[in-house]
N, C-alpha and C positions, 0 to 999 in steps of 0.2 A: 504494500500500500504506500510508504514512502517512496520507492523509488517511481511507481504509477504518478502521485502526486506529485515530485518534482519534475517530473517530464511533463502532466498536464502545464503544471503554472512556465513551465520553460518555451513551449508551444502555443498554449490559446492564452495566454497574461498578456495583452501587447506592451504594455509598461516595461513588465520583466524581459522581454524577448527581445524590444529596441534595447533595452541596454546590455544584454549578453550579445546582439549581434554588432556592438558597436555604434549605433546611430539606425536613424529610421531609413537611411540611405541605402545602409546594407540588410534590409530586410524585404525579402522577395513578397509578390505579390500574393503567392500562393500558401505564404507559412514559411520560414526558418528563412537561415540568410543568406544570402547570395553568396558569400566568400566565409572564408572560419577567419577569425581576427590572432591576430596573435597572441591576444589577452587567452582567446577559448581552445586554443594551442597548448598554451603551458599548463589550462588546467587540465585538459586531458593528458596532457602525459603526465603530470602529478598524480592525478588521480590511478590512472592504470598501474601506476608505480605502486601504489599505497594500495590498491586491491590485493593484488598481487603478491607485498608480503602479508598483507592479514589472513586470506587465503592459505598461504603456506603455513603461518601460524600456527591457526586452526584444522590443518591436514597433519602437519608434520610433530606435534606437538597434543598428542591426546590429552596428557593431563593439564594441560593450559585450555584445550575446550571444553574439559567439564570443570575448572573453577570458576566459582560465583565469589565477583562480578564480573572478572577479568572473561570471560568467553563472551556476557554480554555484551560492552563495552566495545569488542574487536569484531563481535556482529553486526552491530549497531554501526560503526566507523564504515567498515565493510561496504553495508549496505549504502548511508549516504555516497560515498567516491563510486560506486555502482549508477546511483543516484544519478549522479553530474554525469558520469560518463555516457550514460542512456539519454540524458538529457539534453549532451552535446550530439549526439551522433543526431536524434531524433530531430535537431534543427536545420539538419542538412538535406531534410524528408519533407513533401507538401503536407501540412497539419491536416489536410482530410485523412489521406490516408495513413498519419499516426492515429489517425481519433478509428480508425476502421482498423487497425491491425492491433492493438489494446482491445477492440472490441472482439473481434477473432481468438485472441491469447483468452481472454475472459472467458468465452461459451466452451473452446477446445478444454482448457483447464478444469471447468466444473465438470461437463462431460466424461474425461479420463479419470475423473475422481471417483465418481457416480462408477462407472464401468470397476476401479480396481477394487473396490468396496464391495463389489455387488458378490452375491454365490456364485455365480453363473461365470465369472471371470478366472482366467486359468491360472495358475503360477507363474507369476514373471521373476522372482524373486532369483532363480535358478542360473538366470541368463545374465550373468553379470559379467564373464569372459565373454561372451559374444556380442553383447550389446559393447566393453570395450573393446572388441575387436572390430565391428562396427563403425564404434564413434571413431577412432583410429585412421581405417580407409577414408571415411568421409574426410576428416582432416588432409590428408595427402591430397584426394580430390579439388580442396578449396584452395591447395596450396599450386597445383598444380593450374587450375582457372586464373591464378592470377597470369600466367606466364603465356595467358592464350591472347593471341591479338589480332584472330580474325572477327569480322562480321558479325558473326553467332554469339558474340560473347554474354551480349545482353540477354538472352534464352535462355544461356546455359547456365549466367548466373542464377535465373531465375527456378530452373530444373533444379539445381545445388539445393538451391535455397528450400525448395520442395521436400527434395529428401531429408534434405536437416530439420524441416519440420515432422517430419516422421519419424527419425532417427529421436528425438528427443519425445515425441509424446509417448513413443516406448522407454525412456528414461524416465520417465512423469510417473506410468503405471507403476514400474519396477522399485521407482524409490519412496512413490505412496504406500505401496503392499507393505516395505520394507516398514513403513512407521507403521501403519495399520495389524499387522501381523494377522492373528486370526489363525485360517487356515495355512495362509500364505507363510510359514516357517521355514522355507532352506534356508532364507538368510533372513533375518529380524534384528534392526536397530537396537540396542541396549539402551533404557529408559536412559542412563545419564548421557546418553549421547545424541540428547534434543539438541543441541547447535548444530552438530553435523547435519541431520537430520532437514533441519530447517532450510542448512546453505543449500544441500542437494537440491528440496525441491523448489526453492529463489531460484538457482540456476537453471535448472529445467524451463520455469517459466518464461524466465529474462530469454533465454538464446531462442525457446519457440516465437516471442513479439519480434526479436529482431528479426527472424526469418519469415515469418510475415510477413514482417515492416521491407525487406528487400522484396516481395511480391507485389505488393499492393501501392507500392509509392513508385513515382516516377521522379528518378534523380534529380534533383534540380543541379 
């Protein structure tokens, strides 16, 4: 919900959004700004910087994620430079289709919840090497579309982008089961590892909006 609501007030605030894009000069007609300023430069790479190690923190450091306050605190931090950094990317996007692709993440989201809760849904819990093996290829795939520089590229990003929506709403199921437990026991979260918990399914959400968000917006 913080990082939703700093992307709304980043995009439909026009107070807030002339002055992150620099002036009402650089602020396109359609939503976000015509150029990134140097100002919204340095806080995205700040920001990515500081995700990045709290992230690692919180991976590489289990007994630092389940002490209270300190897991809260490095969540919470976490989550604001997520914040910014969605918020900066989202002003490079026409604000209809951020207001359409938060809408999309929202119905998909509840949907996969409703589904990994339900009886009738099968163990994903299981597939945790293959889903990282999965997420894996697709990685090399995105990495490899950067280096494409024909014609098609705009399609293909958009195909990419497709499958990374899918690739993740099967991480959505798989890391809900995993807090939900229930039947779904090969693998089940330990109650003290509600941060982990929590980042997994932030993440899941955050990377399905952006993959959206590369569907449904027209570059400016």
């Amino acid at each position: 919900l913080l990082t939703f609501g700093m992307v709304f007030v980043a995009v439909f605030v026009d107070a807030v959004k002339e002055r992150l894009c620099g002036g009402l000069a650089n602020v396109h007609p359609s939503g976000g700004c015509k150029e990134m300023t140097e100002t919204l430069g340095y806080t995205l790479t700040v920001c990515l910087v500081l995700s990045f190690v709290f992230i690692c923190a919180l991976s590489c450091c289990p007994k630092l994620a389940r002490r209270v306050p300190h897991n809260y605190a490095i969540l919470f931090f976490f989550t604001l430079c997520e914040g910014f950094v969605i918020s900066i990317i989202c002003l490079s996007y026409n604000a209809v289709a951020v207001g359409i692709a938060a809408g999309m993440t929202c119905v998909v989201v509840l949907g996969l919840s409703a589904f990994a809760a339900s009886p009738c849904a099968g163990d994903f819990t299981g597939c945790t090497p293959w889903l990282l093996a999965l997420g894996l290829a697709y990685v090399a795939f995105q990495i490899a579309a950067v280096f494409l520089v024909d014609s098609g590229i705009s399609d293909g990003q958009v195909g990419l982008a497709g499958v990374g929506c899918a690739i993740f709403s099967l991480y959505m199921v798989h890391d809900t089961q995993q807090v939900i437990g229930g039947k779904h026991r090969h693998t089940v979260v330990d109650v003290d590892d509600y941060v982990y918990a929590a980042l997994s399914i932030y993440l899941d959400i955050i990377n399905m909006f952006l993959f959206f968000l590369q569907i449904t917006a027209s570059r400016d």
